[in-house]
C-alpha positions in Angstrom: 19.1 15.2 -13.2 20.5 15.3 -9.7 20.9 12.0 -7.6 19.2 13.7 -4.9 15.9 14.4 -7.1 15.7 10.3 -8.5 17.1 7.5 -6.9 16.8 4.4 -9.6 13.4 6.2 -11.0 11.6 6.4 -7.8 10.4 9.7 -7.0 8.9 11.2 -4.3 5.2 10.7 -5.5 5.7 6.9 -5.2 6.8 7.3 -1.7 3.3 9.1 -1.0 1.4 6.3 -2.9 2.4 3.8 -0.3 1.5 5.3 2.8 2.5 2.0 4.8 1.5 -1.6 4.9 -1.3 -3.1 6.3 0.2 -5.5 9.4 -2.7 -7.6 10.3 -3.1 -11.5 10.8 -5.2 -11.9 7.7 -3.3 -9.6 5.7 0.3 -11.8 7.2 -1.7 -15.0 6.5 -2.1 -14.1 2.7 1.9 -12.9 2.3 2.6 -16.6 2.2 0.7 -16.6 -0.9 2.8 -14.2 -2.8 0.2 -11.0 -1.1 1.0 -8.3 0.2 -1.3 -5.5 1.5 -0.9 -1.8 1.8 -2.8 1.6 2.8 -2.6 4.0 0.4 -4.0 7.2 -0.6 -8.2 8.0 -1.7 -6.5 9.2 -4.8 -4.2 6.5 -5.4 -5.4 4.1 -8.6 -3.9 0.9 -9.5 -1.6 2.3 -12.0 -0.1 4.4 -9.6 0.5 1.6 -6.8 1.9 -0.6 -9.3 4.5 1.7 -10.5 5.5 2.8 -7.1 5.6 -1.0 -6.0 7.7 -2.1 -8.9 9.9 0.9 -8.4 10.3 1.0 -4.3 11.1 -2.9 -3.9 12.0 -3.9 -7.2 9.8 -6.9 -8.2 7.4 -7.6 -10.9 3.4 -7.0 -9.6 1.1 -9.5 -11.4 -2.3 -7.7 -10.6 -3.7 -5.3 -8.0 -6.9 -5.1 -6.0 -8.4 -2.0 -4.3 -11.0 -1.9 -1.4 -12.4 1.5 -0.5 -13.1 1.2 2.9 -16.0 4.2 4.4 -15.1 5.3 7.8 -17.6 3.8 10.7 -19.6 6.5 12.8 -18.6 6.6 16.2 -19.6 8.1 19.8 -17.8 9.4 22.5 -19.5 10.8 25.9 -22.4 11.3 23.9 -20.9 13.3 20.8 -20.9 11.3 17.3 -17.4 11.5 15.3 -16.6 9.7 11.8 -13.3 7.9 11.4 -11.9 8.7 8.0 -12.3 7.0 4.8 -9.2 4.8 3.6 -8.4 2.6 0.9 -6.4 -0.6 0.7 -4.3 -2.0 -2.1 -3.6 -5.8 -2.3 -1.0 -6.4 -4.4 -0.2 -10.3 -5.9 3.6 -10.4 -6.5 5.2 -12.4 -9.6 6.2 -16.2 -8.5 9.2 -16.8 -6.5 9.1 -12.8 -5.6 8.4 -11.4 -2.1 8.6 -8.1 0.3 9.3 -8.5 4.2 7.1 -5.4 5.1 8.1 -6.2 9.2 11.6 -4.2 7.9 12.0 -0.8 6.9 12.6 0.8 2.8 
């Protein structure tokens, strides 16, 4: 196994099922509770975020939530468009553990 391949088990998959984190007042709000919120793939169960959570900032997840979240129809000049579908992951961290999403991997 090459070190390029697997850094520390994380492997490229569990990049993809953390597409970024969610930066919003309620979702900052909620980190002080030991919450942290992230956008992740359609695909994505909560299996697979847990793993890639554990692995990418190495702490212990107690439990993760999904919302599926249906894109809103919208008009422009008169045409009708559909943002896409996305799906949230809220992830409640083990006690005394925590992730500064404001800094980079």
């Amino acid at each position: 196994m090459s070190k390029s391949s697997k850094t520390n088990n994380v492997t490229a998959k569990m990049y993809d099922t953390l597409v970024r984190p969610v930066i919003t007042e309620k979702s900052m709000i909620s980190s002080e509770a030991g919450k942290v919120t992230f956008l992740v793939p359609l695909s994505a169960s909560k299996d697979d975020v847990k793993a890639a959570v554990e692995a990418i900032f190495n702490v212990k997840v107690n439990k993760v939530n999904t919302i599926r979240q249906f894109g809103k129809e919208k008009r422009f000049r008169g045409y009708v468009g559909t943002r896409s579908d996305f799906k949230k992951a809220v992830v409640t961290l083990a006690e005394g553990q925590n992730i500064d999403v404001t800094t980079g991997i």
